[in-house]
FIZATOR-704420 format. One record per residue: x, y, z of N, C-alpha, C in turn; residue in three letters. Coordinates in steps of 0.05 Angstrom, whole numbers. Example, Ala and Ser with C-alpha at 12.3 -4.5 7.8 and 13.67 -1.06 7.14 Angstrom:
REM residues 2
<rec n_px="264" n_py="-114" n_pz="156" ca_px="246" ca_py="-90" ca_pz="156" c_px="264" c_py="-66" c_pz="156" r="ALA"/>
<rec n_px="257" n_py="-45" n_pz="142" ca_px="273" ca_py="-21" ca_pz="143" c_px="258" c_py="1" c_pz="157" r="SER"/>
REM end
This chain:
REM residues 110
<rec n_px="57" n_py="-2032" n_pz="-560" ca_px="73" ca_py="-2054" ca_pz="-570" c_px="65" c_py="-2058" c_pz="-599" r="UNK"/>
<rec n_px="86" n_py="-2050" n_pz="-622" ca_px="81" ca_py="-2047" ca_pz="-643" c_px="69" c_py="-2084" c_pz="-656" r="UNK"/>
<rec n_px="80" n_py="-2101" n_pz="-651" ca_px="70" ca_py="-2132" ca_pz="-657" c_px="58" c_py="-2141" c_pz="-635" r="UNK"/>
<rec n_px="47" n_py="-2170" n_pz="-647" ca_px="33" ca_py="-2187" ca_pz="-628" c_px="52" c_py="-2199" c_pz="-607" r="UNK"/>
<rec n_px="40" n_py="-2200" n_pz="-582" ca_px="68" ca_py="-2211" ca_pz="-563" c_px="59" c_py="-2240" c_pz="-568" r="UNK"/>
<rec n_px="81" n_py="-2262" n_pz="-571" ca_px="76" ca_py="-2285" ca_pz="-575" c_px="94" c_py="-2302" c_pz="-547" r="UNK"/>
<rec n_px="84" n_py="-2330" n_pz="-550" ca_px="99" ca_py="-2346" ca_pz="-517" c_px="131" c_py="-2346" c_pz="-529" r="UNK"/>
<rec n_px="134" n_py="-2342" n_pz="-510" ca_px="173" ca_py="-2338" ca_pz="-508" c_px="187" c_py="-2314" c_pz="-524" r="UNK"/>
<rec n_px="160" n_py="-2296" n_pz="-535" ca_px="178" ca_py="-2273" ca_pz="-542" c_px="182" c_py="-2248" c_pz="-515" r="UNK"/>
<rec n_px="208" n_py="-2232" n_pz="-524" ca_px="216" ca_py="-2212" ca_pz="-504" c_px="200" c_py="-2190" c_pz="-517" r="UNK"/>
<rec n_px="194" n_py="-2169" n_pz="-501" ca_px="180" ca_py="-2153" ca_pz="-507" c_px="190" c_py="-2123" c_pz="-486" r="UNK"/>
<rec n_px="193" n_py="-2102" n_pz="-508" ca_px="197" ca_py="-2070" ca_pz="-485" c_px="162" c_py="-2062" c_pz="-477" r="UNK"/>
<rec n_px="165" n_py="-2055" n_pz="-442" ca_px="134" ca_py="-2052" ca_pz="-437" c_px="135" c_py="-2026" c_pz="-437" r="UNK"/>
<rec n_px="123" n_py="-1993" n_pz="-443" ca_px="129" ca_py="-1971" ca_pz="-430" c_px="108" c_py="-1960" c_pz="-419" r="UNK"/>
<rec n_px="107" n_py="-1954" n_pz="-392" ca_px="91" ca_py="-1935" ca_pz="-382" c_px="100" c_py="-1903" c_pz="-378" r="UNK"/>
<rec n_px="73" n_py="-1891" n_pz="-386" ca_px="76" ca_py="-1857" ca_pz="-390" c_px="56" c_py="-1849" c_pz="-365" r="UNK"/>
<rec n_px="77" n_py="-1842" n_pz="-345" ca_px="62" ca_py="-1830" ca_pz="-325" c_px="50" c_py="-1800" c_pz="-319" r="UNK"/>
<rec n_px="30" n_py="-1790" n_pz="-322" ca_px="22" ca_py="-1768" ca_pz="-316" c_px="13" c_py="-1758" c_pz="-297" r="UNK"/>
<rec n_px="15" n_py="-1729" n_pz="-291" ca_px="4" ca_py="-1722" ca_pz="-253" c_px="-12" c_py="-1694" c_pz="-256" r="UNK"/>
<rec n_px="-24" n_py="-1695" n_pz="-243" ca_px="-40" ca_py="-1663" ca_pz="-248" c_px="-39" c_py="-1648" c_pz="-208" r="UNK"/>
<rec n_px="-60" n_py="-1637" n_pz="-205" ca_px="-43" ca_py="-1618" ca_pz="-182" c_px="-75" c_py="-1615" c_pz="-171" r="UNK"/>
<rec n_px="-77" n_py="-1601" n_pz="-144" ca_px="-110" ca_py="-1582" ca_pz="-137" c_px="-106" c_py="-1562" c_pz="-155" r="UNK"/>
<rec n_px="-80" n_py="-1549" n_pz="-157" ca_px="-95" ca_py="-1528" ca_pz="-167" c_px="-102" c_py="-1529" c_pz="-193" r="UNK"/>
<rec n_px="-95" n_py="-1537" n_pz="-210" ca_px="-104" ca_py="-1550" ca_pz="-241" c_px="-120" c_py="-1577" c_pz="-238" r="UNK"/>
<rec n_px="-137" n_py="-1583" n_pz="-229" ca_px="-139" ca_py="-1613" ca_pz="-232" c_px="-149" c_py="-1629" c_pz="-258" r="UNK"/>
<rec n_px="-154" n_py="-1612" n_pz="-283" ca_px="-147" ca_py="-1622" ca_pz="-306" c_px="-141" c_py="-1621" c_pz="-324" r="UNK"/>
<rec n_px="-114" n_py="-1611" n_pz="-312" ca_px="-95" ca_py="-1603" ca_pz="-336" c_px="-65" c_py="-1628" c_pz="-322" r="UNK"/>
<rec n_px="-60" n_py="-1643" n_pz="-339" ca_px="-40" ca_py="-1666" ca_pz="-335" c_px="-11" c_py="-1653" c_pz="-353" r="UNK"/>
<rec n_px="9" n_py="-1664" n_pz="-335" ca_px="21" ca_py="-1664" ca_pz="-351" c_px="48" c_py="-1685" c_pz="-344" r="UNK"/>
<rec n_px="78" n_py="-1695" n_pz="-345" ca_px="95" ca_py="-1715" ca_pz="-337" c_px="103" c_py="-1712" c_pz="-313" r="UNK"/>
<rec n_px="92" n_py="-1733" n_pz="-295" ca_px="110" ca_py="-1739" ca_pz="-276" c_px="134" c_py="-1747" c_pz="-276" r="UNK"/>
<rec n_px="153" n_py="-1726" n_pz="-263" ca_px="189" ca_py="-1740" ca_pz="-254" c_px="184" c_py="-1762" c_pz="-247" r="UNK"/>
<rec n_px="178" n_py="-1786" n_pz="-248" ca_px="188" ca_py="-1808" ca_pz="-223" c_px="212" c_py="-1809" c_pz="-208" r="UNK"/>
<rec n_px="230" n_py="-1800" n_pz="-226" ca_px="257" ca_py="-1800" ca_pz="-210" c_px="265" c_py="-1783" c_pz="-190" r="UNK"/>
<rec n_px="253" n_py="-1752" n_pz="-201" ca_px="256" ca_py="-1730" ca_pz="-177" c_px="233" c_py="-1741" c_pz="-150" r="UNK"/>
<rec n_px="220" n_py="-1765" n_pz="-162" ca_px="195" ca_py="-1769" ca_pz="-133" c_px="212" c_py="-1799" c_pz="-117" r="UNK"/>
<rec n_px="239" n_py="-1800" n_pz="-126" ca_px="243" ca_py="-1824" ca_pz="-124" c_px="221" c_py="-1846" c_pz="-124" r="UNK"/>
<rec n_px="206" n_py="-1851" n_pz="-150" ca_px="186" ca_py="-1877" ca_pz="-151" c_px="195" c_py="-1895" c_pz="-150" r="UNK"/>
<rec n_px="184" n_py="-1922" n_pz="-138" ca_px="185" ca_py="-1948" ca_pz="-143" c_px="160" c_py="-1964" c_pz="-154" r="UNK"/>
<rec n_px="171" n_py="-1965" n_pz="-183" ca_px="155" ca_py="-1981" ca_pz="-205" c_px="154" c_py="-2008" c_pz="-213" r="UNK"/>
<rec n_px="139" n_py="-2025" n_pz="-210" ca_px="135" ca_py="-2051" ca_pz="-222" c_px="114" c_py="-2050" c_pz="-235" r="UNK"/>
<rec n_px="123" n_py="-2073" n_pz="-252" ca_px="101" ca_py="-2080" ca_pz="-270" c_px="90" c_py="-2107" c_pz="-260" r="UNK"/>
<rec n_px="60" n_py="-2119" n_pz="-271" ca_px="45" ca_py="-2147" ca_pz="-255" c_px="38" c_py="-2159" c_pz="-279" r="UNK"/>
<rec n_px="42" n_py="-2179" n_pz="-278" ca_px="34" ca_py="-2206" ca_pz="-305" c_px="20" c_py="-2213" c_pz="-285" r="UNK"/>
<rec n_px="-1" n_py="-2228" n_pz="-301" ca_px="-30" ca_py="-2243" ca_pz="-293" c_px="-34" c_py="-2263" c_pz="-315" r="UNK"/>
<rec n_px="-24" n_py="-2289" n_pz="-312" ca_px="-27" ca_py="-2308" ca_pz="-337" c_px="-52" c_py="-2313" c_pz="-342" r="UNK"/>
<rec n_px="-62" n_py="-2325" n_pz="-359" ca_px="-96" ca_py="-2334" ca_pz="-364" c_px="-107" c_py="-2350" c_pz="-329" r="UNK"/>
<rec n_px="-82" n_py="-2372" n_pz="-327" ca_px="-92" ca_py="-2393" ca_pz="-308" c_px="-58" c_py="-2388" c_pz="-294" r="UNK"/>
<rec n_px="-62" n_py="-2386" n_pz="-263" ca_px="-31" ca_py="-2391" ca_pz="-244" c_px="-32" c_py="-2364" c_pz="-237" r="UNK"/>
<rec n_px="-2" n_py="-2362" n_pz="-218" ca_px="1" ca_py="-2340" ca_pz="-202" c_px="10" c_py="-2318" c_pz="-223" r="UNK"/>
<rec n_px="6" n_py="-2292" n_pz="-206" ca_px="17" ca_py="-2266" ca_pz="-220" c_px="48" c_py="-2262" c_pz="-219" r="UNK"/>
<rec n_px="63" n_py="-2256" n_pz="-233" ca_px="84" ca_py="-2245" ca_pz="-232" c_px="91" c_py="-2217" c_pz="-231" r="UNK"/>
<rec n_px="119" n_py="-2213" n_pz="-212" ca_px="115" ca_py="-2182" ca_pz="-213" c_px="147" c_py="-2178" c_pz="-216" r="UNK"/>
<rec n_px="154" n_py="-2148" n_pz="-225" ca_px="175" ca_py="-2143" ca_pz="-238" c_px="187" c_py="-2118" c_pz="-228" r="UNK"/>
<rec n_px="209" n_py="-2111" n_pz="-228" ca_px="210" ca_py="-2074" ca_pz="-218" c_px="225" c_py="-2065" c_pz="-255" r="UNK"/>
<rec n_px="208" n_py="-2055" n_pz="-259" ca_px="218" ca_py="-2022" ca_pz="-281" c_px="242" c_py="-2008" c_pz="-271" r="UNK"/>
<rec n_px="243" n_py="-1993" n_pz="-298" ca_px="279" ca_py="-1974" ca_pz="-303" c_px="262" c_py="-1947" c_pz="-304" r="UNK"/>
<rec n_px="267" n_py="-1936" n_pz="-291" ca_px="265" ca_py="-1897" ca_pz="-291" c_px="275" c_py="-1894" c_pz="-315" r="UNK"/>
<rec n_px="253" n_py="-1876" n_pz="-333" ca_px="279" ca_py="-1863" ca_pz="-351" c_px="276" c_py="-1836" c_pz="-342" r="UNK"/>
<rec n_px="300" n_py="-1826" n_pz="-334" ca_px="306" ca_py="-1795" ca_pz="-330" c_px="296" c_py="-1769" c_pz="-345" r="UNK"/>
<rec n_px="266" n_py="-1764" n_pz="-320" ca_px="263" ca_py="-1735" ca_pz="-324" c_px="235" c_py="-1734" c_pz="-353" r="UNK"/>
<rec n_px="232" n_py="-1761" n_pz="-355" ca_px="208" ca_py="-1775" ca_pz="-384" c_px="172" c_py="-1778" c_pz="-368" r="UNK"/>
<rec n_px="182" n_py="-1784" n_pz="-343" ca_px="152" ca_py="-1786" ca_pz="-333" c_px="150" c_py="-1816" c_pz="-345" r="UNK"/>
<rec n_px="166" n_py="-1837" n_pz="-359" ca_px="164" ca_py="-1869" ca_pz="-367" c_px="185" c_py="-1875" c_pz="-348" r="UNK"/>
<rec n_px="179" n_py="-1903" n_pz="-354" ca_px="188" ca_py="-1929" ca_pz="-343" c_px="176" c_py="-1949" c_pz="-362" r="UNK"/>
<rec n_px="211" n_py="-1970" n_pz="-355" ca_px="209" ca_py="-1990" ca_pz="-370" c_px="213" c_py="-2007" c_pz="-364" r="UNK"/>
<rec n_px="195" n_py="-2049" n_pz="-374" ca_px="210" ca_py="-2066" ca_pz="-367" c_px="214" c_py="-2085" c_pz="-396" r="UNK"/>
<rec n_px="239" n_py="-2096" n_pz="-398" ca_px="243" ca_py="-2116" ca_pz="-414" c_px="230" c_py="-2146" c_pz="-402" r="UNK"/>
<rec n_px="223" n_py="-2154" n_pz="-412" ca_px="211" ca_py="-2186" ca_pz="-397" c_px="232" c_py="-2202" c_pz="-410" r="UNK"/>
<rec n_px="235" n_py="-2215" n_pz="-389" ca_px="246" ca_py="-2245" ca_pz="-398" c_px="230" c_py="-2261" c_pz="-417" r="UNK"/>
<rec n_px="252" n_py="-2283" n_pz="-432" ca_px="231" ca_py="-2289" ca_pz="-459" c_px="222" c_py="-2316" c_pz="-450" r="UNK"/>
<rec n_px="221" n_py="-2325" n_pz="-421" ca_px="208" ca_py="-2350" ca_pz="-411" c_px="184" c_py="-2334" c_pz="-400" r="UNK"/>
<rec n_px="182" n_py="-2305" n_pz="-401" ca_px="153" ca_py="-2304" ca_pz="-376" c_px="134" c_py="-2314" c_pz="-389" r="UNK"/>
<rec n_px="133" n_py="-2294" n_pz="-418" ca_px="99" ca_py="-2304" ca_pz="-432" c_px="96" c_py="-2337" c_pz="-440" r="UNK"/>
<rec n_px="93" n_py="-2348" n_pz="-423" ca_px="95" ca_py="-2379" ca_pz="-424" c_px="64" c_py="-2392" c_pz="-432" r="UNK"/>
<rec n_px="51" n_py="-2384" n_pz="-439" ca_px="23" ca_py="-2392" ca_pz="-447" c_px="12" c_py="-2364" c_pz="-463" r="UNK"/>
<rec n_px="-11" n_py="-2383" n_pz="-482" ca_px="-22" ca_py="-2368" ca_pz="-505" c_px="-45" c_py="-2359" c_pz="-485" r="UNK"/>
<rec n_px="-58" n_py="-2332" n_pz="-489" ca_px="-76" ca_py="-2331" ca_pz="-483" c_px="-83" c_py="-2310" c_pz="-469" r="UNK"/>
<rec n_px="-105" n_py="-2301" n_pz="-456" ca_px="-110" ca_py="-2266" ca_pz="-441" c_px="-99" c_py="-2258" c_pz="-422" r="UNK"/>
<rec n_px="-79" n_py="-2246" n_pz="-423" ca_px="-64" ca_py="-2239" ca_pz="-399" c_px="-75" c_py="-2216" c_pz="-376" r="UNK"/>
<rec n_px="-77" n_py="-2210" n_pz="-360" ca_px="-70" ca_py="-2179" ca_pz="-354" c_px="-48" c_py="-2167" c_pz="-345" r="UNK"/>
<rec n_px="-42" n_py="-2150" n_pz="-352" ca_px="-17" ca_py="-2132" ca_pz="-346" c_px="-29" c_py="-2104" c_pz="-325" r="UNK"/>
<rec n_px="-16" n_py="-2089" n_pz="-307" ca_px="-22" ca_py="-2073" ca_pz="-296" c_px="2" c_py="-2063" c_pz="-276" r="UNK"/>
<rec n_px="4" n_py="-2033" n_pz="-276" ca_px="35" ca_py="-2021" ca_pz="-264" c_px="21" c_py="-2010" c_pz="-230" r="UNK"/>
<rec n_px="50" n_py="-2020" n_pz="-218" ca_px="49" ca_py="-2000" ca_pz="-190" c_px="70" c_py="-1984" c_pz="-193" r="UNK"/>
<rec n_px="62" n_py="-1956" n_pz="-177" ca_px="75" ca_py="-1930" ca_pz="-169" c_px="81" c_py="-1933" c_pz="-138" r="UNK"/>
<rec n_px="102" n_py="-1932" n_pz="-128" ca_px="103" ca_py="-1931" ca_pz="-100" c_px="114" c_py="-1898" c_pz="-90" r="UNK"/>
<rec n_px="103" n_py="-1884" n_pz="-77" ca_px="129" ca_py="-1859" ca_pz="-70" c_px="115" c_py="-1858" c_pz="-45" r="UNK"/>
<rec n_px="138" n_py="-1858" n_pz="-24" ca_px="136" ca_py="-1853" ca_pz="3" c_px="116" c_py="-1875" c_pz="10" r="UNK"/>
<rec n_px="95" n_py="-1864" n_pz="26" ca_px="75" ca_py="-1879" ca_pz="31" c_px="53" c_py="-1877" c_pz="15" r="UNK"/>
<rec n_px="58" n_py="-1873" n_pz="-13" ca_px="25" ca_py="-1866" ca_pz="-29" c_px="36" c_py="-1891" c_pz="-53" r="UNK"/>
<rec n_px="23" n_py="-1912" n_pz="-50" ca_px="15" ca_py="-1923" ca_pz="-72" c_px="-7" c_py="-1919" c_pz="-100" r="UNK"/>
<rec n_px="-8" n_py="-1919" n_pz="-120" ca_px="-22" ca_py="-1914" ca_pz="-135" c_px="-21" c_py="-1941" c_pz="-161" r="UNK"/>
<rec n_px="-36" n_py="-1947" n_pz="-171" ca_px="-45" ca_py="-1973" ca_pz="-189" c_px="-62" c_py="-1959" c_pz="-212" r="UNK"/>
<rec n_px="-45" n_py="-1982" n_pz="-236" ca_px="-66" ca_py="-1980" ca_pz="-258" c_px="-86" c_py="-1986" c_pz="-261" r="UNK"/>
<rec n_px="-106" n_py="-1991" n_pz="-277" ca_px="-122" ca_py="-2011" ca_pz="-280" c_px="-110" c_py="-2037" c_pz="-304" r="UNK"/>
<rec n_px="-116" n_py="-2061" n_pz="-298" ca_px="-104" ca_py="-2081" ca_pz="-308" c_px="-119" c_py="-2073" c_pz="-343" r="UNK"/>
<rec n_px="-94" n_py="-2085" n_pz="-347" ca_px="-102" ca_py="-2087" ca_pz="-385" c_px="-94" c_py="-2119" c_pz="-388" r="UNK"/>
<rec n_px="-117" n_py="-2124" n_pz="-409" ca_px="-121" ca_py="-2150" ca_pz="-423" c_px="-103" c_py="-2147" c_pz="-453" r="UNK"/>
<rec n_px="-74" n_py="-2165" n_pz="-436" ca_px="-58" ca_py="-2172" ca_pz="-473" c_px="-59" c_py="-2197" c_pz="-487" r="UNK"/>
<rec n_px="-71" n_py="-2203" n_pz="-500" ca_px="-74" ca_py="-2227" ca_pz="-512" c_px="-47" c_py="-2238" c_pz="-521" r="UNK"/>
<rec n_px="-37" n_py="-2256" n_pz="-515" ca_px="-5" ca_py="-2268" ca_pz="-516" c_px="-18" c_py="-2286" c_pz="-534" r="UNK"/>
<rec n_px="-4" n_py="-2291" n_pz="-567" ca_px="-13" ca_py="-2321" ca_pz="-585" c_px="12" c_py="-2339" c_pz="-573" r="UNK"/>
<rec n_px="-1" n_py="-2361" n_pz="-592" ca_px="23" ca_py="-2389" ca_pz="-589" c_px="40" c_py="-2383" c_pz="-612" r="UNK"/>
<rec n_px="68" n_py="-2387" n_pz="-603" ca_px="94" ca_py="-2383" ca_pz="-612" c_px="85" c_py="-2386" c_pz="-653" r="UNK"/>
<rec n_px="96" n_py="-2382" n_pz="-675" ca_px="89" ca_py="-2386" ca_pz="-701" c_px="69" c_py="-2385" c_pz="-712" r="UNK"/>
<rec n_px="47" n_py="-2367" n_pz="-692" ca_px="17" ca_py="-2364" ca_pz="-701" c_px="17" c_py="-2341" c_pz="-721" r="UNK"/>
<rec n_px="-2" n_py="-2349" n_pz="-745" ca_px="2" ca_py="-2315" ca_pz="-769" c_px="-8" c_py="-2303" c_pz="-756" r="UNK"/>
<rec n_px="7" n_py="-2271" n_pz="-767" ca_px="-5" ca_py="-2247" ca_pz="-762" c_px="-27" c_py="-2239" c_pz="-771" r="UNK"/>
<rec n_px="-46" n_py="-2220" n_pz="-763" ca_px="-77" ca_py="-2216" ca_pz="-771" c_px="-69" c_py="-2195" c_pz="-790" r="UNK"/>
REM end
């Protein structure tokens, strides 16, 4: 995210999914989601209250996904976490949550 996300701004989220194999196991490279038919959401975690959760756009054949947020989600200043699910078939898989610091709406840039 090239700027600071601020309360009530919209923001593009992208996740870059990668997959490796047994027989390489570290060598990565893009997962289809789409050829795995995935089901992707993204999780908001406000400072204080419940988590919100979202479903992502496949982009075709990229190994990403994307969500636009609504510009009411980021509704408070402050440490968020953010963190993606992968659903295919019966194998779930999770990120680890990331800490985005959301400012208050007209705060300067650093």
């Amino acid at each position: 995210m090239p700027e600071r996300p601020v309360v009530g701004g919209t923001y593009e989220w992208l996740l870059i999914a990668s997959v490796n194999s047994e027989a390489a196991p570290t060598v990565f490279g893009l997962w289809d989601l789409n050829a795995d038919s995935a089901a992707v959401t993204i999780h908001f975690t406000p400072p204080t209250g419940a988590s919100t959760h979202a479903s992502a756009t496949l982009i075709a054949a990229t190994g990403k996904a994307k969500y636009i947020n609504a510009a009411g989600l980021l509704n408070v200043a402050g440490d968020w976490l953010v963190s993606w699910k992968i659903v295919v078939g019966t194998k779930v898989l999770e990120t680890q949550q990331k800490t985005v610091k959301v400012y208050a709406s007209g705060a300067a840039a650093a």
